[in-house]
SERO-4910 file (N, C-alpha, C, O; in steps of 0.05 Angstrom, whole numbers):
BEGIN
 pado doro    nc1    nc2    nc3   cac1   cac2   cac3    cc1    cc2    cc3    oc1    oc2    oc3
  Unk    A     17    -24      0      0      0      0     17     25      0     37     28     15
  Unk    A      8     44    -19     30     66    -15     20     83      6     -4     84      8
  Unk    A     38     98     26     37    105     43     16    130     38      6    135     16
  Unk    A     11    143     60     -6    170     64      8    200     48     -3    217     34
  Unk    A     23    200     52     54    223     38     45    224     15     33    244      6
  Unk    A     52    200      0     39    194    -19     17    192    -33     19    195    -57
  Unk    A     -3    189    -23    -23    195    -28    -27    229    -34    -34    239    -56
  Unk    A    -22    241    -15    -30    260    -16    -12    281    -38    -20    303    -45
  Unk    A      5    273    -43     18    280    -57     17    283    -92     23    301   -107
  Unk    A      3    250    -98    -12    249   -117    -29    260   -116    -34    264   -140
  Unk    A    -48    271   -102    -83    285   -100    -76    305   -108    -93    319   -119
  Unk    A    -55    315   -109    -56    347   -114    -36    360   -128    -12    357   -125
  Unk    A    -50    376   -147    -48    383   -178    -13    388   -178      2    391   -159
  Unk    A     -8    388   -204     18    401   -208     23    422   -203     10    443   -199
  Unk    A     49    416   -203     54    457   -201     54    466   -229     63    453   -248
  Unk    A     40    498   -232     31    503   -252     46    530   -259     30    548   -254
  Unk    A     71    541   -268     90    560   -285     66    589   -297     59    589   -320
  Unk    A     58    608   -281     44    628   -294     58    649   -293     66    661   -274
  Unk    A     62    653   -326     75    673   -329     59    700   -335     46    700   -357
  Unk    A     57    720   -322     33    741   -321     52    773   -324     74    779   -314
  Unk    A     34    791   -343     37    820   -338     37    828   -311     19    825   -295
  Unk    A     60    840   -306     64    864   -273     40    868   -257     34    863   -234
  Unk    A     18    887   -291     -5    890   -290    -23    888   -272    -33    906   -258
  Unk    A    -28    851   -270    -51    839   -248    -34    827   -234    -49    810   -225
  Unk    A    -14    822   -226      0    807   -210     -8    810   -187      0    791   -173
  Unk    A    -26    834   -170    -38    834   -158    -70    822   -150    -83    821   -129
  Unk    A    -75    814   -175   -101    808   -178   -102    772   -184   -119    755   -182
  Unk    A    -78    772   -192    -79    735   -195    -77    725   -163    -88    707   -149
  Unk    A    -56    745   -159    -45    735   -130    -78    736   -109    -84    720    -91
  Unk    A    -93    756   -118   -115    759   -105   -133    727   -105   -138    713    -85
  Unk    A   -138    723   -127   -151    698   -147   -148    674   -140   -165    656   -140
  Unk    A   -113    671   -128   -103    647   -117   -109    643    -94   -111    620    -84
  Unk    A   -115    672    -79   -113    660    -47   -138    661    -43   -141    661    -19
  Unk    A   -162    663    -58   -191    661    -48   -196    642    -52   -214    634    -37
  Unk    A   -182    616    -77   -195    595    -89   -174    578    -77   -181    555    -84
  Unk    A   -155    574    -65   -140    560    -53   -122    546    -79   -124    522    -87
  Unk    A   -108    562    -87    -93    553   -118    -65    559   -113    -53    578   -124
  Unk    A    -53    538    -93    -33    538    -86    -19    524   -101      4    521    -91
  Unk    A    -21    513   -119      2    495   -140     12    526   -162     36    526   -168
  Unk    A      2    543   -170      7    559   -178     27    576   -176     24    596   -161
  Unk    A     52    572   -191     79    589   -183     72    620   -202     65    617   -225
  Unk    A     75    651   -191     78    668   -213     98    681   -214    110    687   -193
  Unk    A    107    689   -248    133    689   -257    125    723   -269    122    723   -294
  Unk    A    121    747   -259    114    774   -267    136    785   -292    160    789   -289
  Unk    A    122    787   -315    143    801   -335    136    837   -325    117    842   -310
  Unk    A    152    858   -335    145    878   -330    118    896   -338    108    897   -361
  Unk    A    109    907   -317     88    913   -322     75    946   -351     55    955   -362
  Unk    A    111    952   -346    110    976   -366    115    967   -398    119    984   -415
  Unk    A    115    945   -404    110    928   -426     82    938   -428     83    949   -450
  Unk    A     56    942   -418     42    946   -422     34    975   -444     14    977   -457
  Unk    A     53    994   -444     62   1011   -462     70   1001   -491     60   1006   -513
  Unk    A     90    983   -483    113    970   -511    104    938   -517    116    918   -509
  Unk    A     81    940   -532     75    912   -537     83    893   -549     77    869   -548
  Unk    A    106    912   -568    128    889   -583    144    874   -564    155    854   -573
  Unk    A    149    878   -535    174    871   -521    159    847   -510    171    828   -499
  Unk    A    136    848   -512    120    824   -490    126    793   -500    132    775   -485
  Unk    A    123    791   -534    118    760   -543    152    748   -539    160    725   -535
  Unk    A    169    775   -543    206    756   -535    206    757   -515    229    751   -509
  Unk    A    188    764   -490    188    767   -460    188    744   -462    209    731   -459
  Unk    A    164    735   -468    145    714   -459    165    689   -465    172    672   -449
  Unk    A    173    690   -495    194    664   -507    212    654   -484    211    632   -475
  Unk    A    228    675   -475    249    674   -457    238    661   -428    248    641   -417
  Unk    A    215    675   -418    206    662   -393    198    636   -394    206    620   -378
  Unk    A    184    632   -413    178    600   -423    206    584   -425    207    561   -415
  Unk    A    226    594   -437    255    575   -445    265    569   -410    273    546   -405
  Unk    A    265    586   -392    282    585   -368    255    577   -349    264    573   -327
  Unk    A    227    573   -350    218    558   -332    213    534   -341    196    521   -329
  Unk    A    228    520   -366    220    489   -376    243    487   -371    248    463   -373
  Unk    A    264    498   -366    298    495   -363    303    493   -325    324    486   -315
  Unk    A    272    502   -307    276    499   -287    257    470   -277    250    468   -253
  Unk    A    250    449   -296    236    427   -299    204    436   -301    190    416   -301
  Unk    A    188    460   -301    161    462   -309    154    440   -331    174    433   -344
  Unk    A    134    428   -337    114    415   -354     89    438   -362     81    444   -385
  Unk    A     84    446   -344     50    458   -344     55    489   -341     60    497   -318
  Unk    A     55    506   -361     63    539   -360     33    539   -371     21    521   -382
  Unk    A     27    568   -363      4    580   -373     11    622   -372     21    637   -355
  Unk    A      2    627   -391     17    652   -396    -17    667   -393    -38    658   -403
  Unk    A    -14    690   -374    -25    709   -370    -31    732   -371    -35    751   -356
  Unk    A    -30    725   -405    -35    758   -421    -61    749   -431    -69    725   -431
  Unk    A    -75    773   -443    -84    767   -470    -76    774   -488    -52    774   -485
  Unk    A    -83    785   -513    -77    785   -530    -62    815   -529    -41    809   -540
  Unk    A    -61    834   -524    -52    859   -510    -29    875   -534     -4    878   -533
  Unk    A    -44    879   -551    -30    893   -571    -16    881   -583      2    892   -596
  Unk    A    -22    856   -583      7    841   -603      8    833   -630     26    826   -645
  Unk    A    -21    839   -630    -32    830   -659    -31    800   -666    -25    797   -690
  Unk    A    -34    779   -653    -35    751   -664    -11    744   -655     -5    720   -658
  Unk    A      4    760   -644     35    748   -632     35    727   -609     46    706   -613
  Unk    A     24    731   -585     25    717   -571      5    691   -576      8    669   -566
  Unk    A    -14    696   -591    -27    661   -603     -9    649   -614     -3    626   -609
  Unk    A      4    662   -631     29    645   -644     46    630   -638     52    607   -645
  Unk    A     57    647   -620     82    641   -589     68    610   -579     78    589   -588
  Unk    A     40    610   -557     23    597   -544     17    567   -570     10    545   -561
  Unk    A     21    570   -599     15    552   -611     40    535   -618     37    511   -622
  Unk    A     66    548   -619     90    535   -616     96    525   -598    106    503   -596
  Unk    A     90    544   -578    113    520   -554     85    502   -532     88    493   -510
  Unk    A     63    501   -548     43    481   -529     29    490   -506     19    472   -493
  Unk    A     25    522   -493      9    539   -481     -4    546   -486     -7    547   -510
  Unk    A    -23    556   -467    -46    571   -463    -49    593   -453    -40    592   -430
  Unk    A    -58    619   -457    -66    641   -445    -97    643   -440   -114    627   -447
  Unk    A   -101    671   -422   -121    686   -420   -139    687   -437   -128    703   -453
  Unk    A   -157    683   -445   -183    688   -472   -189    720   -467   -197    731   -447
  Unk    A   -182    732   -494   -192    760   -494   -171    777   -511   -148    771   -516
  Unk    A   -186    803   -518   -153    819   -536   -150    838   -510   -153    860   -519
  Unk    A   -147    839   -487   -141    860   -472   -150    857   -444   -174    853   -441
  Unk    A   -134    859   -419   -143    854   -393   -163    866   -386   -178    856   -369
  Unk    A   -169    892   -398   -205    910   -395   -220    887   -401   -238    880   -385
  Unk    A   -215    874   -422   -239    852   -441   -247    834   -416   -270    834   -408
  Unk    A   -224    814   -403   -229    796   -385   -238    797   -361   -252    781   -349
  Unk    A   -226    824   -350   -239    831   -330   -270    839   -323   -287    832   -306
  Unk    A   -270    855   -344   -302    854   -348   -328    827   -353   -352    823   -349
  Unk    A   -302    815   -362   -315    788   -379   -319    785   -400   -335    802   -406
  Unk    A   -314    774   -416   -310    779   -443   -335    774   -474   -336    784   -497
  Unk    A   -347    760   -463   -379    770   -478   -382    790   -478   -382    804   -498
  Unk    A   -388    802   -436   -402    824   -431   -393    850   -437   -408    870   -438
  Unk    A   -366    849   -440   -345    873   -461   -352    875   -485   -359    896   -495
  Unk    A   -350    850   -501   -350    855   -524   -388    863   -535   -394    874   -556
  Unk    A   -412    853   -508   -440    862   -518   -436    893   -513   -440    905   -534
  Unk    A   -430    908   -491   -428    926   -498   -407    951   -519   -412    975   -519
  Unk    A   -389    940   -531   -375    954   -549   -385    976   -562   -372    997   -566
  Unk    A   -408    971   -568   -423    992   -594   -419   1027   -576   -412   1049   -585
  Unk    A   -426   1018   -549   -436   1046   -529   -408   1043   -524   -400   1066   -527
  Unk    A   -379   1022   -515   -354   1033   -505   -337   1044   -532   -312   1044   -528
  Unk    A   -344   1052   -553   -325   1049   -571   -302   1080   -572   -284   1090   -586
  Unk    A   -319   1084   -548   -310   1121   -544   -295   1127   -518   -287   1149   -511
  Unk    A   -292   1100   -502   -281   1101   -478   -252   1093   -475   -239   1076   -487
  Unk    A   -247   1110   -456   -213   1097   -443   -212   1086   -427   -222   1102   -411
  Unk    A   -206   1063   -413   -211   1039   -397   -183   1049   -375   -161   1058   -376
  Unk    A   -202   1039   -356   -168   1043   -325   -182   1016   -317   -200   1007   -330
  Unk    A   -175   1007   -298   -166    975   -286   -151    998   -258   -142   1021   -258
  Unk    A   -155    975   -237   -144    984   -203   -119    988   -214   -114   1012   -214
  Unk    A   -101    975   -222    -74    984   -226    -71   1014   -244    -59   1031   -232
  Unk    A    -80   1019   -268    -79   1040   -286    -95   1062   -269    -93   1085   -279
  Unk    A   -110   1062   -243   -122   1083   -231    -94   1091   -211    -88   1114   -203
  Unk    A    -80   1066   -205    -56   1071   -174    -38   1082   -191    -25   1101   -181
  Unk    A    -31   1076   -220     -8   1088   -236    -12   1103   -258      7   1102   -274
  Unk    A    -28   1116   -264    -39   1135   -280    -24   1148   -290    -22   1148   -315
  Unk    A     -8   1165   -273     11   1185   -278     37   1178   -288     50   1192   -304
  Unk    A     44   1153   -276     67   1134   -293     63   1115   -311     80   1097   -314
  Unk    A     44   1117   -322     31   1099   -342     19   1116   -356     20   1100   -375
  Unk    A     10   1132   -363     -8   1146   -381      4   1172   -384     17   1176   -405
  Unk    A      4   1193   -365     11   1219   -365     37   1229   -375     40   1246   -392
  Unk    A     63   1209   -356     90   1211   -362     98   1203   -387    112   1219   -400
  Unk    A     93   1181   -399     95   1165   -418     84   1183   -447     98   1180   -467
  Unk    A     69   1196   -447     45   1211   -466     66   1240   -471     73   1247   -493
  Unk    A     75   1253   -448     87   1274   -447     71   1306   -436     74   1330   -440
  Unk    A     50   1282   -417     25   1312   -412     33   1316   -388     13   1328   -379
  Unk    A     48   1314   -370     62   1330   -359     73   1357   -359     68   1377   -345
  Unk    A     96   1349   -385    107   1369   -390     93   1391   -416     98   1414   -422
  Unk    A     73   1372   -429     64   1385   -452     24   1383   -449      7   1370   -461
  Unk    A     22   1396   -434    -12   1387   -426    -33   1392   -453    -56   1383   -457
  Unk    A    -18   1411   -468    -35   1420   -489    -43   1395   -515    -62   1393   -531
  Unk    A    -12   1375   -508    -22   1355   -523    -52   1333   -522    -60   1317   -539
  Unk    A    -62   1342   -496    -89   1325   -484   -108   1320   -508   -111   1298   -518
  Unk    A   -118   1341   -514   -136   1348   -533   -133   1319   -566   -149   1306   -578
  Unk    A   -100   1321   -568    -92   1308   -595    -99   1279   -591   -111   1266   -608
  Unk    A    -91   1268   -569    -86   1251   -562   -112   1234   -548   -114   1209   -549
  Unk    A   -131   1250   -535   -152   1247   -525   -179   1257   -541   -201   1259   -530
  Unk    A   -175   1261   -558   -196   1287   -558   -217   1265   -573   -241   1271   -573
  Unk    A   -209   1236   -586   -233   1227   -596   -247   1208   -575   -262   1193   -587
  Unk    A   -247   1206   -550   -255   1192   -531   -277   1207   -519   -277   1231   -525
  Unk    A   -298   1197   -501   -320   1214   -497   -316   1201   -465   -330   1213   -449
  Unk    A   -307   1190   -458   -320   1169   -435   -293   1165   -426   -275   1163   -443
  Unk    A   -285   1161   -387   -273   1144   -383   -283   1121   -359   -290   1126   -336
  Unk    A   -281   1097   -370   -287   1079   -356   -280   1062   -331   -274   1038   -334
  Unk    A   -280   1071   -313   -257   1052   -282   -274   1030   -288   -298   1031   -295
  Unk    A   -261   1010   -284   -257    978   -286   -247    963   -261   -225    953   -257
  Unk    A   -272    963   -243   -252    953   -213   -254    927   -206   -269    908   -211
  Unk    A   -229    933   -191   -232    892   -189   -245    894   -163   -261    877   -156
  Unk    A   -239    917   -145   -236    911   -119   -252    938   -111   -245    957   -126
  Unk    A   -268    944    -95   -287    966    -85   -274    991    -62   -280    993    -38
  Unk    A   -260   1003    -76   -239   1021    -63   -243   1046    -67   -235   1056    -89
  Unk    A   -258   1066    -42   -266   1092    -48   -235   1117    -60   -234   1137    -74
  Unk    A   -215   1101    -46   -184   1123    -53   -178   1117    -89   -172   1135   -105
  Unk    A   -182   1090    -96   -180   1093   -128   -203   1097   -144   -197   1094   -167
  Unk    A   -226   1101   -141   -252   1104   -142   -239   1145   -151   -238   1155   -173
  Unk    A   -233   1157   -130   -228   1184   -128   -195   1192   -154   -193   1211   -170
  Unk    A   -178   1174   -150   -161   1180   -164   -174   1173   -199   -164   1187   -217
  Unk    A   -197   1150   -206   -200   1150   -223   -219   1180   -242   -223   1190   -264
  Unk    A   -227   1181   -215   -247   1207   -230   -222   1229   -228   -225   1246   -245
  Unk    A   -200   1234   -212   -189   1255   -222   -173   1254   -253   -168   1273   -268
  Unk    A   -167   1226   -256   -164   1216   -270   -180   1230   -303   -168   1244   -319
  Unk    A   -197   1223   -303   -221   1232   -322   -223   1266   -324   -222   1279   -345
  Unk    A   -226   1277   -298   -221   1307   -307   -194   1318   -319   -194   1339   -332
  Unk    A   -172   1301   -314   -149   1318   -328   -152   1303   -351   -128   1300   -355
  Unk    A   -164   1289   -371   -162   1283   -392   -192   1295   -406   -200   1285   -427
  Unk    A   -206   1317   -392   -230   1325   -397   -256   1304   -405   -276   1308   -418
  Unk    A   -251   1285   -394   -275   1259   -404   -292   1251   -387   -287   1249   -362
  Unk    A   -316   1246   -399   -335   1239   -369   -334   1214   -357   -323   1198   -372
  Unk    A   -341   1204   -334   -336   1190   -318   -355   1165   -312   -379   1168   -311
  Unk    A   -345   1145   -308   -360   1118   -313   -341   1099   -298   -319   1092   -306
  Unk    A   -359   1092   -269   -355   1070   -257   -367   1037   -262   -389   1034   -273
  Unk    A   -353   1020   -256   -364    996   -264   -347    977   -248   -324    973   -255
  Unk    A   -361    963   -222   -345    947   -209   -349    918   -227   -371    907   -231
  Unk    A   -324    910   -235   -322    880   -249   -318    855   -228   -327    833   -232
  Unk    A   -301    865   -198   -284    840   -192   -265    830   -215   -254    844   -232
  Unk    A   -263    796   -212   -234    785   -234   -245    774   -248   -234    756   -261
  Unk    A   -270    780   -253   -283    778   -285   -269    744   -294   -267    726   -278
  Unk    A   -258    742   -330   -257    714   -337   -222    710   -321   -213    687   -318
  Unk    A   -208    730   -313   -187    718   -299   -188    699   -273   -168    691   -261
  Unk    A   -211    695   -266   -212    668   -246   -218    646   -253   -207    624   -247
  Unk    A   -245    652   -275   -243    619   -292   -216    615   -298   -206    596   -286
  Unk    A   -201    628   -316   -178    621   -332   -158    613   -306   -144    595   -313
  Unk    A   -154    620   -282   -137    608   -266   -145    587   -254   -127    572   -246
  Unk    A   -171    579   -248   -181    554   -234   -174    534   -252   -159    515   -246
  Unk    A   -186    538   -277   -190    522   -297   -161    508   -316   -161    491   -335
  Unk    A   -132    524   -301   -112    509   -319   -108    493   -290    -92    474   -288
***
């Protein structure tokens, strides 16, 4: 009879290589510890990739080469599709992975039907997520050059009507930064608590 050790050892899942945007690294980590998804190792690529979407799919190559080089079997990559244009399906069809379903962490979080039923009414909006509300200014503002150049707002913004907070998590301090958010980009304001939307199926479920 094999012992008890054993047993238990077999009962429970592999360890599972997730390689995820900076992004939600807060939010997977959230995902894991509600559902008890402790076989789950995460491997954070940078989150300011989220700017530079070319840098993500040779991110990704590389993270994948050195966690099957650290004996992984079972990787699952935690992007979606995020500006890459078909790059990361490509990547995910070569080396035998799976990602996130969706072109964009707004999409999944929301859920990704319920994003894409409403499109027709978002097609004018700018989307923030809890993280893009805490880093706004280093992610959007700095990066853009409206800091130093505010007059550029208008060029850059000016075809958007709407901005949308996307929360995972029910937080009156990013709730406030997102609406200041929205007035320095002159856009009106639109709350929408999601929670982790399809990013919990997609982590239960590898």
């Amino acid at each position: 009879m094999e012992n008890a050790t054993s047993a238990r050892e077999r009962a429970q899942p592999k360890k599972v290589h997730v390689i995820g945007c900076g992004a939600i690294a807060r939010e997977i980590l959230a995902v894991c510890a509600a559902n008890g998804l402790d076989h789950i190792e995460l491997n954070c690529l940078p989150a300011i990739w989220h700017n530079t979407p070319e840098k993500i799919t040779p991110g990704l190559r590389e993270a994948i080469t050195r966690a099957r080089a650290d004996g992984f079997e079972r990787i699952f990559i935690a992007y979606a599709d995020c500006g890459t244009g078909g790059l990361i399906d490509r990547l995910c069809e070569e080396e035998g992975v799976t990602r996130i379903p969706g072109p964009h962490c707004y999409s999944f979080f929301a859920g990704n039907t319920d994003f894409a039923a409403r499109w027709d009414d978002d097609i004018t909006a700018f989307f923030l997520t809890d993280f893009l509300a805490r880093q706004f200014e280093a992610f959007v503002i700095e990066p853009l050059g409206l800091d130093r150049h505010p007059e550029l707002r208008d060029m850059y913004f000016g075809h958007y009507r709407k901005l949308v907070y996307l929360s995972q998590q029910e937080d009156a301090v990013l709730q406030e930064k997102a609406r200041r958010a929205a007035d320095i980009l002159g856009l009106e304001y639109e709350y929408r608590y999601t929670g982790y939307g399809d990013l919990t199926t997609s982590l239960i479920e590898i």
